[in-house]
Every structure is written in structure tokens, then in C-alpha cells.
C-alpha positions in Angstrom: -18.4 3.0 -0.1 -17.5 0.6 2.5 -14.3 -1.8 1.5 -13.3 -4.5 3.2 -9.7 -5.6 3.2 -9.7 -9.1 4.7 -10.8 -10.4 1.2 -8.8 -9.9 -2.2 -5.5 -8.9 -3.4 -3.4 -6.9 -1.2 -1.8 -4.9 -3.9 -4.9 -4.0 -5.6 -6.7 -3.0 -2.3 -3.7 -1.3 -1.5 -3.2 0.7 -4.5 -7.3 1.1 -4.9 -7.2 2.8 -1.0 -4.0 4.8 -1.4 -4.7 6.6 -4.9 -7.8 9.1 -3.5 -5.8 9.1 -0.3 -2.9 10.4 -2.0 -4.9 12.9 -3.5 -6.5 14.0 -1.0 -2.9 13.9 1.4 -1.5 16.3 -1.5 -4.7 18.6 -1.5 -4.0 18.7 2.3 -0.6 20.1 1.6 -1.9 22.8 -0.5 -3.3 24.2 2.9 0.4 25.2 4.3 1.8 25.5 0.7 -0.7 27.8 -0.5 -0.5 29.9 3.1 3.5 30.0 2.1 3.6 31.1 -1.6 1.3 33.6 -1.2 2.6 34.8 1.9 6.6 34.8 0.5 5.6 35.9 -3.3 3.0 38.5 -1.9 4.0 40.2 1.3 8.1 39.1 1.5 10.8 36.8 2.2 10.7 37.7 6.1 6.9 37.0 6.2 7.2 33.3 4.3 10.0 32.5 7.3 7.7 34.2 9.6 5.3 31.2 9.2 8.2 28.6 8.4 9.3 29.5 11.9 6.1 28.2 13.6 6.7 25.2 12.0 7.9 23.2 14.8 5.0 24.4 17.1 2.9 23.6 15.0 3.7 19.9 14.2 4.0 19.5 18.1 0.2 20.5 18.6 -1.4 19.8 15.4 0.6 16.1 16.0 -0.5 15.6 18.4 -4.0 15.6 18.1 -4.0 14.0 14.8 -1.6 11.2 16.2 -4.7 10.9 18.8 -7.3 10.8 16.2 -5.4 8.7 13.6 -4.9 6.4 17.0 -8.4 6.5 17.6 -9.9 5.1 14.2 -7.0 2.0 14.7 -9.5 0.7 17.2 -12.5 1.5 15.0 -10.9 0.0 11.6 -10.5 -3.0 14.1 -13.9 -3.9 15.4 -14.8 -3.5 11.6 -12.9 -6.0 11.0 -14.1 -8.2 13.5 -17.2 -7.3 12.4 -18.9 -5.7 15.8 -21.0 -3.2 15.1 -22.1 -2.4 18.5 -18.5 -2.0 19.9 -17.8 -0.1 16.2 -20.6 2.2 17.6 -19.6 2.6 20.8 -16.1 3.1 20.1 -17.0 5.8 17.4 -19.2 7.9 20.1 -16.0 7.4 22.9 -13.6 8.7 20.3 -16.0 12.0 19.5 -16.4 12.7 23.1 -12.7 12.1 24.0 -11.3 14.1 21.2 -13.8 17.1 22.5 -12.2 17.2 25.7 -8.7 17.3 23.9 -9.4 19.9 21.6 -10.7 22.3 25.1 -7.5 21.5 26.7 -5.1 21.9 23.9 -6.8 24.8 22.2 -6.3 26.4 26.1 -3.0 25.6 26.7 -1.3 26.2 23.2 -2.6 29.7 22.6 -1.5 30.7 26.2 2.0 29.2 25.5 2.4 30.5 21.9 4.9 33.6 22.5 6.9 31.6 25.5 7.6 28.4 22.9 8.1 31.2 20.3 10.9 32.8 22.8 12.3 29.7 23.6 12.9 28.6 19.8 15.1 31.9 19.5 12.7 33.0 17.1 14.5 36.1 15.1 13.1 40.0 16.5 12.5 40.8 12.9 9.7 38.0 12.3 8.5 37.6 15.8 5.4 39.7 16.2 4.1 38.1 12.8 5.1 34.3 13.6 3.0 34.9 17.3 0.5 36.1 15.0 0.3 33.4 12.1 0.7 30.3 14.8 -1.7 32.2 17.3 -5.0 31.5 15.0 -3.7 28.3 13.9 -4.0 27.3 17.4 -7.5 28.9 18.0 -9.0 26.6 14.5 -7.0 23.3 16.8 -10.7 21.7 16.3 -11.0 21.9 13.4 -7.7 20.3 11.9 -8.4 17.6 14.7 -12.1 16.9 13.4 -11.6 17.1 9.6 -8.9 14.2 10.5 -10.9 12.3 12.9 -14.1 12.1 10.9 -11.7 11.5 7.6 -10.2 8.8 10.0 -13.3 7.2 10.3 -14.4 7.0 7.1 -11.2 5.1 6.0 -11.6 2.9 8.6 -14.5 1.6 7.1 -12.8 1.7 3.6 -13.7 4.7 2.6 -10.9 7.2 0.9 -12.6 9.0 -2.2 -15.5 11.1 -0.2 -12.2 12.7 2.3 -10.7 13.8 -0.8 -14.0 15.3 -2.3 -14.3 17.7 0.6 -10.5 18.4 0.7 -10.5 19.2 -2.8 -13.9 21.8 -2.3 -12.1 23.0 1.1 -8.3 23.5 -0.4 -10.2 25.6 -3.3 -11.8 27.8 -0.7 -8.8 28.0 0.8 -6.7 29.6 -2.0 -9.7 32.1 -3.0 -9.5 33.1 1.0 -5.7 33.2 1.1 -6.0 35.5 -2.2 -8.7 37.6 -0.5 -7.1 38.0 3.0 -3.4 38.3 2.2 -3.7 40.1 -1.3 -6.8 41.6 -1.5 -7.6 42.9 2.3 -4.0 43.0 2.8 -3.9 40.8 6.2 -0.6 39.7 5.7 -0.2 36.6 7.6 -2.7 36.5 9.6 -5.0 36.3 6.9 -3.1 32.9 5.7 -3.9 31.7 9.4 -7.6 32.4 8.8 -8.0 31.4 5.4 -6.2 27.8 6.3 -8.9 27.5 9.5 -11.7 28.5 8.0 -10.9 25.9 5.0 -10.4 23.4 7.4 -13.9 24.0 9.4 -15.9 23.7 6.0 -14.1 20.0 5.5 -14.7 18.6 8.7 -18.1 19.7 9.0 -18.8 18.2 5.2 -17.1 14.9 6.5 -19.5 15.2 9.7 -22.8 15.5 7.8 -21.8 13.0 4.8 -20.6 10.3 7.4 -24.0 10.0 9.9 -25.8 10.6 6.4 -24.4 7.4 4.6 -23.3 5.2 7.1 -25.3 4.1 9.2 -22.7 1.8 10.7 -21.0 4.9 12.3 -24.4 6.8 13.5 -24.3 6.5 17.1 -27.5 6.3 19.8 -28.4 7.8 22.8 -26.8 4.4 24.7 -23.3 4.6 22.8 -22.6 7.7 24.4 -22.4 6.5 28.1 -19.3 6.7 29.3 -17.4 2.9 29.0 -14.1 2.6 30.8 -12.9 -0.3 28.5 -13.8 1.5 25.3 -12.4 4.4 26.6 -9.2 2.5 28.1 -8.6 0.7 24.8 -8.8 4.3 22.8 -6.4 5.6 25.2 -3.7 2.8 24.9 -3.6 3.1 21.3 -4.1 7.0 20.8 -2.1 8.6 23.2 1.1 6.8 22.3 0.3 7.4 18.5 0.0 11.2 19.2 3.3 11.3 22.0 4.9 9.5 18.8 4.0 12.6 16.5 5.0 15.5 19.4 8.2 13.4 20.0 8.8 13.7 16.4 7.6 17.8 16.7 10.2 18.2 19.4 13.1 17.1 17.5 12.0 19.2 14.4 11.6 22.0 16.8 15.2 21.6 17.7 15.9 21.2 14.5 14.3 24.8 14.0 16.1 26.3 16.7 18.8 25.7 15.4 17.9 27.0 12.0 16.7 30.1 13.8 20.1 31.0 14.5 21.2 31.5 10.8 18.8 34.3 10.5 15.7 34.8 8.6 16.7 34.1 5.3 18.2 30.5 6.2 14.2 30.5 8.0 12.7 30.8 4.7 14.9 28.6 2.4 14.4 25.4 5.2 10.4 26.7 5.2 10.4 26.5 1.3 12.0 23.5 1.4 10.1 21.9 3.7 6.9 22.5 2.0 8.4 20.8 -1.1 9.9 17.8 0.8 6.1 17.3 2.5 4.4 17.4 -0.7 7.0 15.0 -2.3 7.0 12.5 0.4 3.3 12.2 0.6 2.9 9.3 -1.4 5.2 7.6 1.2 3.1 9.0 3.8 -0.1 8.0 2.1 1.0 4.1 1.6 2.1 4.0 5.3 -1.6 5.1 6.4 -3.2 2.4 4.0 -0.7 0.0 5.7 -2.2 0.8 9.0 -6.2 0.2 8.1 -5.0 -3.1 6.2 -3.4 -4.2 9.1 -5.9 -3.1 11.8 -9.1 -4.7 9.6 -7.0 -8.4 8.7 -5.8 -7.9 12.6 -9.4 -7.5 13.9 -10.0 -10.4 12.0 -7.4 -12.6 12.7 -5.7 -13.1 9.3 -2.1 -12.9 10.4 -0.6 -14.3 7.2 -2.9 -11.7 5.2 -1.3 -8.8 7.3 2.4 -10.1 6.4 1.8 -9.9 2.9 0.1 -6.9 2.7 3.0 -4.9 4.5 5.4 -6.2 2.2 3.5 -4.9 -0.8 2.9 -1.8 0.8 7.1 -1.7 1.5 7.4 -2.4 -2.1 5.4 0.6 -3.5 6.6 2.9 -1.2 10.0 2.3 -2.2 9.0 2.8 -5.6 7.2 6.2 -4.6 10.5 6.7 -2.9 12.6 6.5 -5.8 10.4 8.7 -8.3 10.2 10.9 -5.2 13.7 11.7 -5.2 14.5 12.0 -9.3 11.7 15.1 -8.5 13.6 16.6 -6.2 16.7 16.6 -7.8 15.2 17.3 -11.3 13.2 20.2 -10.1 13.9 21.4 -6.5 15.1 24.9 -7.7 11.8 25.5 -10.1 9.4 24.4 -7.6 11.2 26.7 -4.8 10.6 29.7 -6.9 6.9 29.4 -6.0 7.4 30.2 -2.5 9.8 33.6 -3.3 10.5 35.6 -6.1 13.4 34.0 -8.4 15.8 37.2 -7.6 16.4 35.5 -4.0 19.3 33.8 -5.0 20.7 33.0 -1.9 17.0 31.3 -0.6 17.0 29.1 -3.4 20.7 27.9 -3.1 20.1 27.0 0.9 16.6 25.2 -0.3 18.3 23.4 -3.4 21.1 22.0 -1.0 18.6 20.9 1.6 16.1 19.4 -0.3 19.1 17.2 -2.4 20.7 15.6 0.5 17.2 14.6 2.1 16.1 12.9 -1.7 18.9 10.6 -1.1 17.2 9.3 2.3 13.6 9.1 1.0 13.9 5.4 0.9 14.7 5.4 4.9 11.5 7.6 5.6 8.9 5.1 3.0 10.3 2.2 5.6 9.7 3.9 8.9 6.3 5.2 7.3 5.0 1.3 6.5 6.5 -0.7 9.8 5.5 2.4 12.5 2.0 1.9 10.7 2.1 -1.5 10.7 2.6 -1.3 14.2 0.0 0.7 15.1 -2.4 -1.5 12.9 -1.4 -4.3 14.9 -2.3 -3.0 18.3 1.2 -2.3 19.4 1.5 2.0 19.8 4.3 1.5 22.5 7.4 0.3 19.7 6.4 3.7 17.3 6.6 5.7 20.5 10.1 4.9 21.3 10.9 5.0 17.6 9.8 8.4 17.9 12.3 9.0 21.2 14.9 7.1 18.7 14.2 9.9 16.2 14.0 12.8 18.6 17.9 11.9 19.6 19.5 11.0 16.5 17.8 14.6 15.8 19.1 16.6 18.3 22.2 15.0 18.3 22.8 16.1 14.4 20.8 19.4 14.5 23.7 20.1 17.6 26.9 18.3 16.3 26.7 18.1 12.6 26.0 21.4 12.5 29.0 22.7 14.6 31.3 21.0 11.9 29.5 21.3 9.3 27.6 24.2 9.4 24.3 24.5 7.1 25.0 21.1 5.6 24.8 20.0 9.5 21.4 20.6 9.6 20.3 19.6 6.4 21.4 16.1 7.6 19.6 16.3 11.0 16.0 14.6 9.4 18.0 11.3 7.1 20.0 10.2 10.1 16.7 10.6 12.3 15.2 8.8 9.4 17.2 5.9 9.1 17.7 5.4 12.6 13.8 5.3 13.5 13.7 2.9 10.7 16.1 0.2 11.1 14.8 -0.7 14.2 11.0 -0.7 13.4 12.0 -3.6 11.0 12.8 -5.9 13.7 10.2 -4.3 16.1 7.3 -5.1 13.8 8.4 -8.9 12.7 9.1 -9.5 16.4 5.2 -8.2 17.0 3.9 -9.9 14.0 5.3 -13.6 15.6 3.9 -13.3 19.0 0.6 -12.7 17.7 0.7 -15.5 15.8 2.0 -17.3 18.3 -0.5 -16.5 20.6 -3.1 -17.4 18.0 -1.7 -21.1 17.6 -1.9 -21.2 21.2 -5.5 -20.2 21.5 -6.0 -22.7 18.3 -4.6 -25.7 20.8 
């Protein structure tokens, strides 16, 4: 159904977007979660940091392309707002046909670069071999995590969130009976996780494909929409590539991060891999109210109701500082439970390093809701060049904590390397977005003049 979000309360159409969103944002988790328990209960503690060590890779490339594609349907929830459908049309074609020449070019050049990146992260001997493995099919099913997002993308750009989360929900169902058949079953080890989380992925896109040019008609393209258009393309290209350098920025300083973690040893691997699996399924209602922020902004942008996009990102501040808050009394009621589905509850000195992690991040979850909204907010509003250097901003507070804090602090060094990346990404976004807010409507009291 299509919803349109220049008309109505901003809470309600906030909350009424978000919910199957979030659902469907947590379902999506389940595809690295499930690859991890069964992987660390299953086949061991050095296979679960085996795929926690690809973890940074994999955020870099995966990022990347969904930063493009998320990009991407900014420019389409826009022209739906301004209520073209013949740009909506064109711009929907460009977007398919540009995000088939990325997915050739990135499948390429990430599988030929997987064991380099792996050698240059200082990736332990012991896990190596099955880390090149795991990370090496990811790479190979690229097009499908970049199309199940695109055509997702699309449908929420229109207003739709409940039919991504019906497919998710099918797909991340297939996925745990093919993580169970590969890994336990056929014995695949981690490789198996790889393929079962691909394969899951493939069926969801192409479900999302075949639902989308079956029920609205507004995004079924001609013959004529598919001929090349420099400004369409242009346009695209100015909003989604500095929406997916923003993500790989990001991916670089987590890969630091990992580096660093790297040098622990492999059961320091799997406690930050556990842990970070728990933090990403926690914070996704943050996450999820960010991306809602983004579509409400784009559609009241496209159609010029300013005052409409300032109250809608302070409503959408206000509930994810709320989901920020219940966020954190999770993870510091239940961070050693939850750990214990990723390895067996005899690994005493996993769950201690997860436990410690995950309770200093809870305390930042606020910081994180904030950057989530305004970087969003940003993006809605046609600006992708202020959540690009936020992303730089983040990338050096990163590496400057993964490499100092950790020198005097050890462990707890690290564990502090996301919050002050967090908070510092964040308190100038604020700023950033009011300052991008007012031009706009000053330039739209000019043009009233």
C-alpha cells in the first residue's frame, strides 16, 4: 500500500512506517545472527570468530552498496513526493541499471581482494583459511544483498514497509532451515553459513522484484525509461555515492577497529563478534526510526513542506531516544544470557570480554539514535555531502581510540572505540542538519518573492 507522508500526523506516520520496518530490520539480523550461533554452538569458538573477523570487510562492501541503493530510493521517495510519475519512472529504471553495473564491479573486485584485506587486518593463522572462506561467498551473493535492499528501498519510498518484511520473514526462515542443513546436517562448517545467508537473500529480493512490477504500477518501467538520462543519472549519483562512501568510511574505521581486535587472539575475535551481533539487533530500532526519518523527509522535501520536515525529525528524535533508553536496560539486564546463544556457556572468558563490551556501548546508545535521525535527515533533504564527512568524523575519532585507548587501556580501549565515534559523528550532524534545514527555507521564501 502506497502511504503518503505529506498529510497527517508525524508521529502516527512515523510509528505506522517504522513498526513492520523494525520487524523486518530485526528479521534481517537473524541472517548474520543465525550464520553465528550456529556456526559458534555447532562447529566451535574459533569458527564463530572466524566469521566475526570478516566483519569489517564485510560492512565495507556490503555498505557500500546498500549506502548506494538506500541513496538511490532518496531520489525516488522525492519525485513521489512531488508527485512526478514520469521522472519516478525514469529514475526507478536509472537506479536498476546503475546498481547492475555496481554489483559486476564490486562482486569482481571484492572476491579478488578477499585474502589481501584478510592479510592486511592481521587476521589470526588459526582462523584464516575459514574467514577467506566464509567472506569469499558472501562476496560472490554481493547482488543479491544489494537487490533485496534496493527493491525493499523502493517500495518504502512509496510508503510501503509491511510487504519487505513479509518476504524477510519467509527468506530468514529459509535461512535457518539452510544454515541447519549445511552447517549441521551436511557438515559445511562455515561455508555453509555463507551459502545459506546468500541463497536466503536471492529468494527475498527476487519476491520483492515480482511483488513490486506486480502491484505498483507506479514503479513498472517502459521501453523509454530505460534510455540512458545524464541528469537522472547525475542526480542518482550525487546523492548515492556519498551515502554509500558514508557507509565504507564508517566500514574502515570498524575495520580498524577489528585489527585491532585481531591482535588479542581469537577468543577476544569471538567475544567482540558475539557482541556485536547483540549490539546490532538491539540498536535496530534506532536504526529503523533513522530510515523512516529519511523517506519523511525526502517525500515533505519533494513537496516542499519544510515546516512538516522540522516536526517530523523531532518526533522521530524523540522515539529513538526512547528506543535508546529501553535499548540499553536490555543490554545490561541480559547481555550475558543472550551471549550464550552464540557459544556454549562453559566459555567463560567469551562471555566476560562480550558482557564488558556490550555494557559500556549501552551507555552511548542515545549518541548513536541521534546520529541515526540527523545523518538521515540529511540525506532526505538532498544534502549526502554533511553525512559523508560525518562519516570521515567517525572514521578518526575511531582509529584514534581503537589505537590510543587501547594502548592505555587495553580491552576496555577498544570497547570505547564505537561511543566516542558515536558521539562525535553526532554532535555535529545537529548543527549540520538545522543549518541545511534554514537555507532551504530560505531559498524557498526567496523563490515565494
Amino acid at each position: 500500500m502506497v502511504t503518503d507522508m505529506t498529510s497527517g500526523s508525524p508521529m502516527r506516520l512515523l510509528l505506522r512506517f517504522s513498526l513492520p520496518m523494525l520487524v523486518g530490520n530485526i528479521f534481517q539480523q537473524f541472517y548474520s545472527m543465525v550464520d553465528a550461533m550456529i556456526v559458534g554452538r555447532f562447529v566451535g569458538v574459533d569458527a564463530l570468530a572466524a566469521v566475526g573477523a570478516t566483519g569489517g570487510m564485510s560492512f565495507l562492501v556490503l555498505g557500500f552498496v546498500i549506502g548506494l541503493a538506500n541513496g538511490f530510493c532518496v531520489v525516488v521517495s522525492q519525485r513521489f513526493g512531488a508527485r512526478d510519475e514520469a521522472g519516478l519512472r525514469r529514475c526507478v529504471a536509472m537506479t536498476m541499471l546503475l546498481s547492475l553495473i555496481v554489483t559486476a564491479v564490486a562482486t569482481a573486485a571484492s572476491f579478488l581482494g578477499t585474502e589481501p584485506m584478510l592479510r592486511a587486518m592481521n587476521t589470526p593463522e588459526n582462523i584464516f583459511s575459514d574467514s577467506a572462506a566464509y567472506i569469499g561467498i558472501i562476496f560472490l551473493g554481493l547482488g543479491a544483498s544489494l537487490f533485496y535492499n534496493l527493491f525493499s528501498g523502493l517500495l518504502r519510498a512509496v510508503g510501503d514497509s509491511k510487504t519487505p518484511l513479509y518476504f524477510l520473514c519467509l527468506s530468514s526462515a529459509l535461512n535457518v532451515v539452510l544454515d541447519l542443513l549445511f552447517v549441521v546436517t551436511f557438515s559445511m562448517g562455515v561455508a555453509g553459513a555463507a551459502w545459506a545467508t546468500i541463497l536466503s537473500q536471492g529468494v527475498s529480493a527476487l519476491l520483492c522484484l515480482v511483488y513490486m512490477l506486480k502491484k505498483f504500477p507506479i514503479l513498472r518501467t517502459g521501453r523509454a525509461d530505460w534510455a540512458w538520462h545524464g541528469p537522472m543519472v547525475r542526480r542518482l549519483a550525487r546523492i548515492g555515492i556519498p551515502t554509500a562512501l558514508s557507509n565504507s568510511v564508517t566500514a574502515i574505521g570498524c575495520m580498524i577497529l577489528q585489527v585491532t581486535i585481531n591482535g588479542f587472539g581469537s577468543t577476544v575475535v569471538a567475544a567482540y563478534t558475539a557482541a556485536s551481533k547483540v549490539e546490532q539487533l538491539t540498536t535496530q530500532p534506532t536504526f529503523t526510526f533513522g530510515l523512516a526519518a529519511a523517506t519523511f523527509t525526502a517525500q515533505n522535501a519533494g513537496a516542499g513542506k519544510l515546516d512538516r520536515v522540522k516536526d517530523g525529525v523531532r518526533k522521530a528524535t524523540v522515539l529513538n531516544l526512547i528506543a535508546g533508553l529501553a535499548a540499553a536496560v536490555v543490554v545490561w539486564l541480559f547481555a550475558a544470557p543472550i551471549t550464550t546463544w552464540f557459544v556454549d556457556p562453559g566459555e567463560t572468558a567469551v562471555i566476560a570480554a562480550s558482557v564488558q563490551f556490550l555494557n559500556i556501548e549501552a551507555v552511548f546508545i542515545l549518541a548513536l539514535g541521534v546520529l541515526f535521525v540527523y545523518r538521515n535527515a540529511l540525506q532526505g533533504l538532498g544534502n549526502a555531502v554533511m553525512p559523508l564527512i560525518s562519516g570521515g568524523v567517525e572514521l578518526a575519532m575511531r582509529l584514534a581510540a581503537a589505537i590510543l585507548l587501547s594502548r592505555f587501556l587495553g580491552y576496555v580501549g577498544v570497547c570505547l572505540a564505537n561511543p566516542v565515534a558515536w558521539t562525535g559523528a553526532a554532535v555535529m550532524l545537529v548543527p549540520a542538519y538545522l543549518a541545511e534545514l534554514r537555507r532551504q527555507q530560505n531559498n524557498a521564501l526567496a523563490r515565494a518573492r
